[in-house]
VEXTORKE-976436 format. One record per residue (C-alpha): chain; x, y, z. Coordinates in nm, 2 decimals. Layout:
atom ch=A | u=X | v=Y | w=Z
...
***
This chain:
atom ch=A | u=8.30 | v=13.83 | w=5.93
atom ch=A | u=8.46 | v=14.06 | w=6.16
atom ch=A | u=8.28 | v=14.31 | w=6.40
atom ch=A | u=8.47 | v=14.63 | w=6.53
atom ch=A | u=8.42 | v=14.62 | w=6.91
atom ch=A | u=8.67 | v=14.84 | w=6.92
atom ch=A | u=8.54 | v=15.17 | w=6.80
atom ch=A | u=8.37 | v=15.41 | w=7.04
atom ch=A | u=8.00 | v=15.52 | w=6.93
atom ch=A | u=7.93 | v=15.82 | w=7.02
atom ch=A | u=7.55 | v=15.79 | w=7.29
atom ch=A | u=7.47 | v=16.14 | w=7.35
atom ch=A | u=7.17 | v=16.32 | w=7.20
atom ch=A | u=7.01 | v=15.97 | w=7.15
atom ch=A | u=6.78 | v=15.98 | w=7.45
atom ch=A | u=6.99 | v=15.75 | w=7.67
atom ch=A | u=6.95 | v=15.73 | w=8.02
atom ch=A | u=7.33 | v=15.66 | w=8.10
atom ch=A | u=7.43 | v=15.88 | w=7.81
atom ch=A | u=7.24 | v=16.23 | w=7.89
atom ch=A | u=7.40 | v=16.50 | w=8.05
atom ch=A | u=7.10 | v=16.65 | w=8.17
atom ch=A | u=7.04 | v=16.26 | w=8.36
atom ch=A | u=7.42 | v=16.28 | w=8.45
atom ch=A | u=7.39 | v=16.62 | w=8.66
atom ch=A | u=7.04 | v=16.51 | w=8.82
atom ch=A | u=7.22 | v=16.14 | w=8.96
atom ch=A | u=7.55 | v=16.23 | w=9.03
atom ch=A | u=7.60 | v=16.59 | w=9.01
atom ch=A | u=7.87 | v=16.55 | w=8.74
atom ch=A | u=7.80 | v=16.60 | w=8.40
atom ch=A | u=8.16 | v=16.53 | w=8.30
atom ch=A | u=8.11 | v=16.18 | w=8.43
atom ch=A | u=8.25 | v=15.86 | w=8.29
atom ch=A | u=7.91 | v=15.59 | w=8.28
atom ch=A | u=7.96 | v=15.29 | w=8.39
atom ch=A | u=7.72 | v=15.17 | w=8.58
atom ch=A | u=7.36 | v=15.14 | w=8.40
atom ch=A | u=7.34 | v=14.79 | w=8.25
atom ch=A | u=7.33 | v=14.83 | w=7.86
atom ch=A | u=7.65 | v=14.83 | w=7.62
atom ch=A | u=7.81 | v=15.07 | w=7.45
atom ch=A | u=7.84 | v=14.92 | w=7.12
atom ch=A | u=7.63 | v=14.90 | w=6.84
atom ch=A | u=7.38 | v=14.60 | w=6.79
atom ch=A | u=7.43 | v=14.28 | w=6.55
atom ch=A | u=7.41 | v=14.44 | w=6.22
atom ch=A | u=7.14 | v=14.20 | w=6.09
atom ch=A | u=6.95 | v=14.36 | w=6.38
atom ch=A | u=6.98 | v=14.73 | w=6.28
atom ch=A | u=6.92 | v=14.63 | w=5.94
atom ch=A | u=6.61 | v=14.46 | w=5.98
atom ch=A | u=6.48 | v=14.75 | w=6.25
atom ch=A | u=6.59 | v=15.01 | w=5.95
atom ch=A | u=6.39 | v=14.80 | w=5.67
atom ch=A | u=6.10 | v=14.80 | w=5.96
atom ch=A | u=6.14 | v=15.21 | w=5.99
atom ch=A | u=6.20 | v=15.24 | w=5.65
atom ch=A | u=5.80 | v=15.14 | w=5.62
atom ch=A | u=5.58 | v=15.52 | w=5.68
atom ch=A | u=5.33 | v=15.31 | w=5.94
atom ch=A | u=5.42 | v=15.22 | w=6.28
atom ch=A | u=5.07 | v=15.05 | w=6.40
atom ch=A | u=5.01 | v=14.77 | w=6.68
atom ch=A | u=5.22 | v=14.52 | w=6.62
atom ch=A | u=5.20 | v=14.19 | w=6.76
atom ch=A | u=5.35 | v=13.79 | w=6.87
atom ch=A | u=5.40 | v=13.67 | w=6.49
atom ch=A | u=5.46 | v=13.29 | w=6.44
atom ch=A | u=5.79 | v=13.40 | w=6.30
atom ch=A | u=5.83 | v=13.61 | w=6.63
atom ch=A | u=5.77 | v=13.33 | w=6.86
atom ch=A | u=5.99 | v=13.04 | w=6.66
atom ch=A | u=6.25 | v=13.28 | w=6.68
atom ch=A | u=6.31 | v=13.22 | w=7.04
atom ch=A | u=6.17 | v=12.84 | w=7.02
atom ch=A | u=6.48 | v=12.79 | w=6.74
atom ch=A | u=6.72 | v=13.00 | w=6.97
atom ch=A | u=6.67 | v=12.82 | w=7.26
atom ch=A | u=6.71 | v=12.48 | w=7.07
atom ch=A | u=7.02 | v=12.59 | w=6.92
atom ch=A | u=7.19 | v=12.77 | w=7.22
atom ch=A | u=7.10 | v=12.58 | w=7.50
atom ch=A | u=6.91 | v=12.27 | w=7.45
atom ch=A | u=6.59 | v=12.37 | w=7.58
atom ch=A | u=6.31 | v=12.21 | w=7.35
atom ch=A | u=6.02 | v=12.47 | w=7.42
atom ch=A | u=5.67 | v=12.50 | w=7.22
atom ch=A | u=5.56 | v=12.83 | w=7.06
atom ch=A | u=5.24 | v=12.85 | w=7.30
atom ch=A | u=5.45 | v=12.84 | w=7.61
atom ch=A | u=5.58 | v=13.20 | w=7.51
atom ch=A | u=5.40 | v=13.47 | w=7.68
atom ch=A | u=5.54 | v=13.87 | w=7.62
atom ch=A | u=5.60 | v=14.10 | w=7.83
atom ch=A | u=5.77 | v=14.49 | w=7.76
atom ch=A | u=6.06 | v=14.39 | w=7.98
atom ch=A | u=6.17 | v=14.12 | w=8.19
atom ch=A | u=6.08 | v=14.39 | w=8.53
atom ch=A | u=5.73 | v=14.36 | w=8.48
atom ch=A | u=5.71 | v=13.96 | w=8.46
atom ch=A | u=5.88 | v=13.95 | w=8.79
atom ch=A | u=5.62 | v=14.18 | w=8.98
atom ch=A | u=5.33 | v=13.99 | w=8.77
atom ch=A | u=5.47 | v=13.67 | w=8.93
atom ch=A | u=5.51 | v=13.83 | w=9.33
atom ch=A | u=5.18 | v=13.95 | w=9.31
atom ch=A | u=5.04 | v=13.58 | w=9.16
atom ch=A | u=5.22 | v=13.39 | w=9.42
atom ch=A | u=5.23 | v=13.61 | w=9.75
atom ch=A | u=4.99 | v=13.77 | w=9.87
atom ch=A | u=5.03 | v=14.09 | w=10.08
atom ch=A | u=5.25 | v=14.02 | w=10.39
atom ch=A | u=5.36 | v=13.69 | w=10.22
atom ch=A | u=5.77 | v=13.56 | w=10.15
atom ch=A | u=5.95 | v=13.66 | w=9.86
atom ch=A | u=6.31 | v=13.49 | w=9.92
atom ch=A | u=6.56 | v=13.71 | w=9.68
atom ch=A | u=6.98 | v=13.59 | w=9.70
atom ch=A | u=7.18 | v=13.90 | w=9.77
atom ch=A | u=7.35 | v=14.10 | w=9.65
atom ch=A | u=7.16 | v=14.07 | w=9.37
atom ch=A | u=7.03 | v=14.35 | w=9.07
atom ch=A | u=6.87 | v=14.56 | w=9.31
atom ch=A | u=6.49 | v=14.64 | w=9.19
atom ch=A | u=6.40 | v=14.28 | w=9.31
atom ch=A | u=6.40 | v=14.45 | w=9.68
atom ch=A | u=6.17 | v=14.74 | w=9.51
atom ch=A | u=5.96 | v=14.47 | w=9.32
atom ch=A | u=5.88 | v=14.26 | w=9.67
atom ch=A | u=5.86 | v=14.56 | w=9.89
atom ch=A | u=5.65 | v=14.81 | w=9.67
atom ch=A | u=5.41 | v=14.56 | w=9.64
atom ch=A | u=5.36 | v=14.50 | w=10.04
atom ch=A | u=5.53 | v=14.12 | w=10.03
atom ch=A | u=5.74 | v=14.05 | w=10.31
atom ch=A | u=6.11 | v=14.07 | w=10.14
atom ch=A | u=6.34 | v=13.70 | w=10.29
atom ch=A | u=6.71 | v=13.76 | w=10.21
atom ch=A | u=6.92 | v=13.45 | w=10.16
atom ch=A | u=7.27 | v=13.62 | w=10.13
atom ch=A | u=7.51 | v=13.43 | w=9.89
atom ch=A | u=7.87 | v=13.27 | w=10.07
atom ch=A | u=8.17 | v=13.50 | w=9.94
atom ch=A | u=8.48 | v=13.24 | w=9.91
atom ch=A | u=8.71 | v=13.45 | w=9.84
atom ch=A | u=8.55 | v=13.61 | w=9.59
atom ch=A | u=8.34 | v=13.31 | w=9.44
atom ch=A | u=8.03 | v=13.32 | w=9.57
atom ch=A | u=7.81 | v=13.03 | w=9.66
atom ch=A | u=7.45 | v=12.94 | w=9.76
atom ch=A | u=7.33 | v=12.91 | w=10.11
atom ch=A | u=7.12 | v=12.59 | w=10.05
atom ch=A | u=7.08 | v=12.55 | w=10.43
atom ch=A | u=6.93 | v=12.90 | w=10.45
atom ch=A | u=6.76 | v=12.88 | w=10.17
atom ch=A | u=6.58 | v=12.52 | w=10.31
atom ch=A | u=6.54 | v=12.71 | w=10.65
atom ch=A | u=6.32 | v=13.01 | w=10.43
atom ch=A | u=6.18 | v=12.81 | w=10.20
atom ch=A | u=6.00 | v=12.59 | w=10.46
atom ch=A | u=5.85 | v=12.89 | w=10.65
atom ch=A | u=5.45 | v=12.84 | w=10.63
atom ch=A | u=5.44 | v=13.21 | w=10.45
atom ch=A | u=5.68 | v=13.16 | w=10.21
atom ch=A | u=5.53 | v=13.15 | w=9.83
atom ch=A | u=5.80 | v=13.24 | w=9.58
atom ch=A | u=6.21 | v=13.21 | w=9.55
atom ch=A | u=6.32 | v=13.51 | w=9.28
atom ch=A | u=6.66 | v=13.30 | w=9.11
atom ch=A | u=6.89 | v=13.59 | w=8.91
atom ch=A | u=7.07 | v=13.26 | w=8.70
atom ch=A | u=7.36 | v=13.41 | w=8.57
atom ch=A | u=7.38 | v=13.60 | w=8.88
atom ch=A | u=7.40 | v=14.00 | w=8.85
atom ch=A | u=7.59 | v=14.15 | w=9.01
atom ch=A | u=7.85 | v=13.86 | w=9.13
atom ch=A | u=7.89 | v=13.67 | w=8.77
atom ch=A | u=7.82 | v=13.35 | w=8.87
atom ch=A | u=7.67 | v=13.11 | w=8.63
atom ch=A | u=7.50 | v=12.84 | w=8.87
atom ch=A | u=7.62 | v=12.49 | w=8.80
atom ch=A | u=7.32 | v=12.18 | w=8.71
atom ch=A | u=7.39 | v=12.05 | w=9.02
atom ch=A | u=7.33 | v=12.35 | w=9.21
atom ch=A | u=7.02 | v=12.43 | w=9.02
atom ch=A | u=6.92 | v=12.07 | w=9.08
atom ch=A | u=6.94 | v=12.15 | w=9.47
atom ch=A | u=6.76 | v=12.47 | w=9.50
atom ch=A | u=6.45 | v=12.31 | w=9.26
atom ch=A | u=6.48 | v=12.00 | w=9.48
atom ch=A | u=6.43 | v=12.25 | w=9.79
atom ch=A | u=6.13 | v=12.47 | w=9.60
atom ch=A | u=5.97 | v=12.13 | w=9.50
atom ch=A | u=6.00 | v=12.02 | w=9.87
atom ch=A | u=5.80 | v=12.29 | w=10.02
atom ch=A | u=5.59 | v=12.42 | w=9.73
atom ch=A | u=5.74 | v=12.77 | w=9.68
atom ch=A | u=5.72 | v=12.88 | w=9.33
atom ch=A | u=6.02 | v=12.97 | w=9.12
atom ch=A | u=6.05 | v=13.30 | w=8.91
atom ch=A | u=6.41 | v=13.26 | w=8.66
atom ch=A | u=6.53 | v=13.54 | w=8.53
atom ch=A | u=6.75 | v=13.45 | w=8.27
atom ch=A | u=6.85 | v=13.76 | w=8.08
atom ch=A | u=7.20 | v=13.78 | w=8.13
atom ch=A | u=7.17 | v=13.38 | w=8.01
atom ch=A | u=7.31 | v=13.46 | w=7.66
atom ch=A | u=7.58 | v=13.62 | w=7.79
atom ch=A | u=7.72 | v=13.31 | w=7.97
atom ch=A | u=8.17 | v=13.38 | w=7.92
atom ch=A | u=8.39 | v=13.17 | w=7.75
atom ch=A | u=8.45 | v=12.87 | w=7.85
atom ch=A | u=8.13 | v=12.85 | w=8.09
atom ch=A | u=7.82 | v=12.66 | w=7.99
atom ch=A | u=7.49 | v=12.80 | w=8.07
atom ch=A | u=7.19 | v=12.56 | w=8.23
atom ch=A | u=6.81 | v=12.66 | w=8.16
atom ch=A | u=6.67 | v=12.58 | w=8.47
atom ch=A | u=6.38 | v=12.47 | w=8.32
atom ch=A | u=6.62 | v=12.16 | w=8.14
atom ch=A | u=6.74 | v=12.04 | w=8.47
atom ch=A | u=6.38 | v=11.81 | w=8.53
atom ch=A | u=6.05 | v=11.79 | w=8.39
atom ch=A | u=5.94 | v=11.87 | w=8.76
atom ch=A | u=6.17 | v=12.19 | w=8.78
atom ch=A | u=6.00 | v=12.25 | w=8.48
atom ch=A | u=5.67 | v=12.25 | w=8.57
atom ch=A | u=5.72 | v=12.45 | w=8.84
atom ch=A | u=5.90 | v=12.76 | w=8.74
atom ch=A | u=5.86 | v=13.09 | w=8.53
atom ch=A | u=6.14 | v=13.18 | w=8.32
atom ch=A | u=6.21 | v=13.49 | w=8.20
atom ch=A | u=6.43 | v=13.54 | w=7.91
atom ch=A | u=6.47 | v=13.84 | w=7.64
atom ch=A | u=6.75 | v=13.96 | w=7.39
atom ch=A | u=6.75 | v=14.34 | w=7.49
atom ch=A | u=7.13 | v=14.24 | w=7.72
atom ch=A | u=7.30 | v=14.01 | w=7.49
atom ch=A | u=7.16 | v=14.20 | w=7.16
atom ch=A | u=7.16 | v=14.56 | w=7.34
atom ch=A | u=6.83 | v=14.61 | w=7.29
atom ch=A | u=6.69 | v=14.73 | w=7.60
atom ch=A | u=6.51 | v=15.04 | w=7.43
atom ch=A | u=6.25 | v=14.81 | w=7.26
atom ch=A | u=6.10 | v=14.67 | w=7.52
atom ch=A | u=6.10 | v=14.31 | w=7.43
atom ch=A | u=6.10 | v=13.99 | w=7.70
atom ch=A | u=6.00 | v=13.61 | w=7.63
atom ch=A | u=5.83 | v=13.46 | w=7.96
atom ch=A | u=5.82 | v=13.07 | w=7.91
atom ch=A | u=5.64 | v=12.87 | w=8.10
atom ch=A | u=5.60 | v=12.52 | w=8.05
atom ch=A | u=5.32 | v=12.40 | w=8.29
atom ch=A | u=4.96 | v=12.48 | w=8.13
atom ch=A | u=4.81 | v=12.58 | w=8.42
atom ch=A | u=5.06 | v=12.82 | w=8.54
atom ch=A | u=5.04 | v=13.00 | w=8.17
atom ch=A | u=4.71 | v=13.01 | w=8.18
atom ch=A | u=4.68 | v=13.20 | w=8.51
atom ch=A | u=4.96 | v=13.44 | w=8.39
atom ch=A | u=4.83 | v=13.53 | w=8.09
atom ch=A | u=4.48 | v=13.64 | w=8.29
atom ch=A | u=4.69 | v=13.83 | w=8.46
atom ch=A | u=4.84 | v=13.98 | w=8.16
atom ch=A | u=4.53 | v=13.99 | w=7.98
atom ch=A | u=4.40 | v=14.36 | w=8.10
atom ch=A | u=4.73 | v=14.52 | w=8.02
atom ch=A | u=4.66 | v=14.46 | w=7.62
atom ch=A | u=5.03 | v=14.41 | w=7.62
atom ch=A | u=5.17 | v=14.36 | w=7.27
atom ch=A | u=5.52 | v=14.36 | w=7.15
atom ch=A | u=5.57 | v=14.67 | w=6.93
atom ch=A | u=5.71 | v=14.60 | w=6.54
atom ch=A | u=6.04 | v=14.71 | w=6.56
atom ch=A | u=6.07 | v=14.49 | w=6.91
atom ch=A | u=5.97 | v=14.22 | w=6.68
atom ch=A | u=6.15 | v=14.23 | w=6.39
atom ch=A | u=6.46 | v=14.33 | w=6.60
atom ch=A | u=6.42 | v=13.97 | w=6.78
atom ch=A | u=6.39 | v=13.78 | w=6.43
atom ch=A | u=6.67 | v=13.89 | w=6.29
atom ch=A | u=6.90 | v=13.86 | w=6.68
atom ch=A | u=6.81 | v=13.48 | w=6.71
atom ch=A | u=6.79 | v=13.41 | w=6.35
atom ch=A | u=7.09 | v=13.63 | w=6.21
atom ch=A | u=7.31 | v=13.77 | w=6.49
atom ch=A | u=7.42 | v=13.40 | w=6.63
atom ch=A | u=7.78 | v=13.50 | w=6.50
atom ch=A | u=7.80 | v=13.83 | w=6.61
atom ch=A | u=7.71 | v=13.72 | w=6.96
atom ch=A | u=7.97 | v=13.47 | w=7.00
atom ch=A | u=8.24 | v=13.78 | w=6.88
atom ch=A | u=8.09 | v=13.94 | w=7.15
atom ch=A | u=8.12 | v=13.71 | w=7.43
atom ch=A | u=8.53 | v=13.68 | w=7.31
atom ch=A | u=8.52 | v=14.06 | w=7.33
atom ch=A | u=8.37 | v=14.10 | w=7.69
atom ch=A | u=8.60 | v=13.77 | w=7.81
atom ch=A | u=8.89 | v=13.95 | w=7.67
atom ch=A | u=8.76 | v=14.29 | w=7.91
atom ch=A | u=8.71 | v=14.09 | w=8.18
atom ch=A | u=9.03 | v=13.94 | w=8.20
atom ch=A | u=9.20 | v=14.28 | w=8.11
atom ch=A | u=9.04 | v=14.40 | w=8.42
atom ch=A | u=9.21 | v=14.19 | w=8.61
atom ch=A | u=9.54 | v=14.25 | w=8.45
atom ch=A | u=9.52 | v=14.60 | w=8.50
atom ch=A | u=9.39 | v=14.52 | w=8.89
atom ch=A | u=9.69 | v=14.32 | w=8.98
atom ch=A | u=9.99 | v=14.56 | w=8.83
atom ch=A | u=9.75 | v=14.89 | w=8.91
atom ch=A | u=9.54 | v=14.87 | w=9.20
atom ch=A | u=9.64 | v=14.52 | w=9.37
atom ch=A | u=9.42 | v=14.61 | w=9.67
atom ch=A | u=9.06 | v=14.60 | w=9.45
atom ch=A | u=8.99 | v=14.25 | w=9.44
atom ch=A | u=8.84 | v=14.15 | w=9.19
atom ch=A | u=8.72 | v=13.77 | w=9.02
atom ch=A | u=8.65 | v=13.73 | w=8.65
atom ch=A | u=8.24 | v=13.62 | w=8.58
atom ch=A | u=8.15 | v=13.36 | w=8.49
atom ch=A | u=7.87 | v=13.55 | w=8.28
atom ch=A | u=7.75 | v=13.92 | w=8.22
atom ch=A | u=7.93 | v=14.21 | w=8.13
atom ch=A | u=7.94 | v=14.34 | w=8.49
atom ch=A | u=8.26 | v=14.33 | w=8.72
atom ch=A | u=8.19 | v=14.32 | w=9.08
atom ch=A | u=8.51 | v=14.52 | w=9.26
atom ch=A | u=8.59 | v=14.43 | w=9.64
atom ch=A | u=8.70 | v=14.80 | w=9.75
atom ch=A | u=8.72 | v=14.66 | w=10.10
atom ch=A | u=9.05 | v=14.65 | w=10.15
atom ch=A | u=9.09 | v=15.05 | w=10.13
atom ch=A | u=8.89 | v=15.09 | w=10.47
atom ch=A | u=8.68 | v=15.36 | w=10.35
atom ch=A | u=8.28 | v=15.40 | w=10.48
atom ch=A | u=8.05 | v=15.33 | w=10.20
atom ch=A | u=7.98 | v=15.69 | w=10.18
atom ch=A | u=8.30 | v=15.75 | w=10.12
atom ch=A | u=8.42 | v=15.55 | w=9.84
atom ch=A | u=8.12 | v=15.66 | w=9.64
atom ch=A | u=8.20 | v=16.00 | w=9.68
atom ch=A | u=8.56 | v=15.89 | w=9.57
atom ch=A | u=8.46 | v=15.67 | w=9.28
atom ch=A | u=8.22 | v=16.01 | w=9.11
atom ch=A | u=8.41 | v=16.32 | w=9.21
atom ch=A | u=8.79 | v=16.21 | w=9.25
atom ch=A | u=8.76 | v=15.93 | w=8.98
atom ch=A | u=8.47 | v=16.07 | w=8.81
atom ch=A | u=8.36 | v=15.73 | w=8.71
atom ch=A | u=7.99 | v=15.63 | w=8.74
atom ch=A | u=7.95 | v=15.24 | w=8.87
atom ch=A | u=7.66 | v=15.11 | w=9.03
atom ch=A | u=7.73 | v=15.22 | w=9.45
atom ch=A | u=7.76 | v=14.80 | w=9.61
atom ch=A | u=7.53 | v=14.93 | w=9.86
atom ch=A | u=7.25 | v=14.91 | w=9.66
atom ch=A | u=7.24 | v=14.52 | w=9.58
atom ch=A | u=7.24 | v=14.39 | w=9.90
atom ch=A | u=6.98 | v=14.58 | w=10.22
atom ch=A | u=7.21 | v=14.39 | w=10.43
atom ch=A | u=7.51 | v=14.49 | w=10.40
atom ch=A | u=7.71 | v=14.24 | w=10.16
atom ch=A | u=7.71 | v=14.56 | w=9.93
atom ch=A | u=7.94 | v=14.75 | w=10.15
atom ch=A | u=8.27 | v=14.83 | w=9.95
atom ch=A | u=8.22 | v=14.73 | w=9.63
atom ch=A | u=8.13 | v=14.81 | w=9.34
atom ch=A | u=7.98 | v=14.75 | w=8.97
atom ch=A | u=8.13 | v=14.81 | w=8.67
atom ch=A | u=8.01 | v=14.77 | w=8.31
atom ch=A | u=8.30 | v=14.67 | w=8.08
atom ch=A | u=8.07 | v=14.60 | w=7.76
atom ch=A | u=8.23 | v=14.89 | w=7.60
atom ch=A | u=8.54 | v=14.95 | w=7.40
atom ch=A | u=8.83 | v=14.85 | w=7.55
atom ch=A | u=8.99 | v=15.21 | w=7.53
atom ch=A | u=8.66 | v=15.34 | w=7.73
atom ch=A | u=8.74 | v=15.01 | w=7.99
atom ch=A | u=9.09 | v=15.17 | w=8.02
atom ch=A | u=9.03 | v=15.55 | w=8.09
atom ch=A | u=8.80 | v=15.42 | w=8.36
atom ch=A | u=9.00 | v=15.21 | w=8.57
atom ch=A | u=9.25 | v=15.47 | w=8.53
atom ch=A | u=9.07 | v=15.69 | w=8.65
atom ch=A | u=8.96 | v=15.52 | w=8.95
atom ch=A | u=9.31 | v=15.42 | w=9.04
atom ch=A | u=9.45 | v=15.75 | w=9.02
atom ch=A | u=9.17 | v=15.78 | w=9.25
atom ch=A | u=9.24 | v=15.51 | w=9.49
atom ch=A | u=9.61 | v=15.41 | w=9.41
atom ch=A | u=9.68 | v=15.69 | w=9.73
atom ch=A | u=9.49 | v=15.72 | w=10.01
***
């Protein structure tokens, strides 16, 4: 079966946050904008998703839904099938959103004034998730090698063996830099958690959307001790664009750590909503083949990227992920302040990315940017050239 990625779908009036021009004018002054930036895609959904969610709406009563058995073995059978992970329905805990796991977990395993290490640049509510709740935020910046960035392992031992450090935040694949961490260096960082008993909190949501010809590694599968250690935070709302229904799988294998999380769950009366459900059946039981269109679709974007890089704009540099949908542009070369290559990149390009600035409180931000390319490829194309009729002169 064939899926048209190809054909542009037509967001506004449909209550989306990147699509509104209302939203448009109050971020960037700029209703004429071009988004891309905000982290969902511009196509439509598997179609065995939108026609299970229209069978749900089809039904005149929209009460409390709830964790089904056919819910949960969903994402037990997905996991089996995609990555090798054999998990149990009772280590599945739900949460609206993989956001609110995270902060569930800070507050668990620091307490006020305690270490959160986070690996910057990284998907930049983490620094809002350790600082709003009064943890003491540790940054262990990734290694840029020329473009292929890398793990500190030495500063993360360093951090990690601090007496106040309680929890190590892992963004596996990374967002924003694309990197899809290898077993070995998964093996390293739970060998170095293990050592000095700081928990680990995965979030794996960009896991699904691991590119051609990249493997992704559950962290949880690289050993029984990693996995009895760890939180892992998965959900189909990135690789099934289903961000809107508010629908995250938190698996964690050790007992006792479930059990502690779910009391802290317990007085939210959190409950996945029906058409969250029934949208995650019918993505891990029907929508295995539309995925893997997908992933050929955003491999062929990200390579067209750098095409259009090299023979348009040769000083952006710019490396292909290894995962996501998000390009991470290296501006740098230009010279320009941060200040101004955002106010480039809206009101001379008139392109909204993500400012680099954001993802990384140190610095490593400064002069580049992120770009969504899960869109059409003729949306992908009037943005970059945009931006380098924007930047091609200085």
């Amino acid at each position: 079966m064939q899926y048209d990625f190809d054909r542009p779908i037509d967001r506004t009036g449909t209550i989306s946050i990147k699509w509104s021009p209302e939203l448009r004018t109050q971020m960037y002054k700029e209703r004429e904008i071009l988004p891309m930036g905000i982290a969902d895609m511009d196509f439509p959904t598997a179609p065995a998703v939108a026609e299970a969610v229209g069978r749900r709406a089809a039904h005149p009563t929209y009460g409390y839904g709830y964790p089904s058995p056919d819910y949960l073995q969903a994402c037990v059978d997905w996991q089996r099938r995609r990555n090798g992970w054999e998990i149990r329905p009772d280590w599945i805990l739900y949460t609206p959103g993989v956001n609110l796991a995270l902060v569930c977990a800070i507050e668990m395993y620091a307490a006020p004034g305690e270490g959160v290490i986070v690996q910057s640049p990284v998907y930049y509510p983490y620094f809002d998730y350790v600082r709003g709740t009064g943890r003491k935020l540790l940054l262990n910046p990734l290694r840029n090698r020329e473009g292929r960035y890398e793990m500190d392992l030495e500063g993360l031992e360093r951090l990690a063996a601090a007496p106040d450090t309680r929890l190590l935040i892992l963004c596996s694949p990374h967002n924003p830099v694309g990197r899809v961490w290898s077993r070995a260096e998964l093996e390293q960082v739970g060998a170095i958690c293990l050592r000095h008993g700081v928990m680990v909190a995965v979030d794996e949501i960009h896991a699904d959307l691991t590119l051609p010809p990249h493997r992704f590694v559950p962290y949880a599968t690289v050993s029984e001790a990693m996995a009895q250690h760890c939180i892992v935070c998965t959900s189909p709302s990135k690789s099934f664009n289903l961000a809107g229904l508010l629908v995250s799988d938190i698996i964690i294998p050790n007992d006792t750590i479930r059990a502690a999380f779910a009391a802290k769950l317990a007085p939210y009366y959190l409950w996945p909503g029906n058409f969250g459900a029934v949208a995650q059946i019918a993505a891990y039981n029907e929508g295995e083949a539309w995925l893997d269109a997908l992933r050929a679709y955003l491999a062929d974007n990200a390579r067209y990227i750098a095409d259009f890089l090299a023979d348009r704009l040769p000083q952006v540099r710019y490396r292909i992920p290894e995962g996501t949908y998000l390009a991470w542009l290296d501006f740098r070369a230009l010279g320009l302040t941060p200040e101004a290559l955002w106010e480039r990149m809206l009101h001379r390009a008139r392109v909204a990315t993500d400012n680099g600035v954001l993802f990384g409180p140190a610095g490593e931000g400064d002069g580049f940017q992120r770009l969504n390319f899960a869109c059409p490829r003729s949306q992908l194309t009037e943005a970059l050239t945009r931006i380098a009729g924007a930047f091609a002169s200085r």
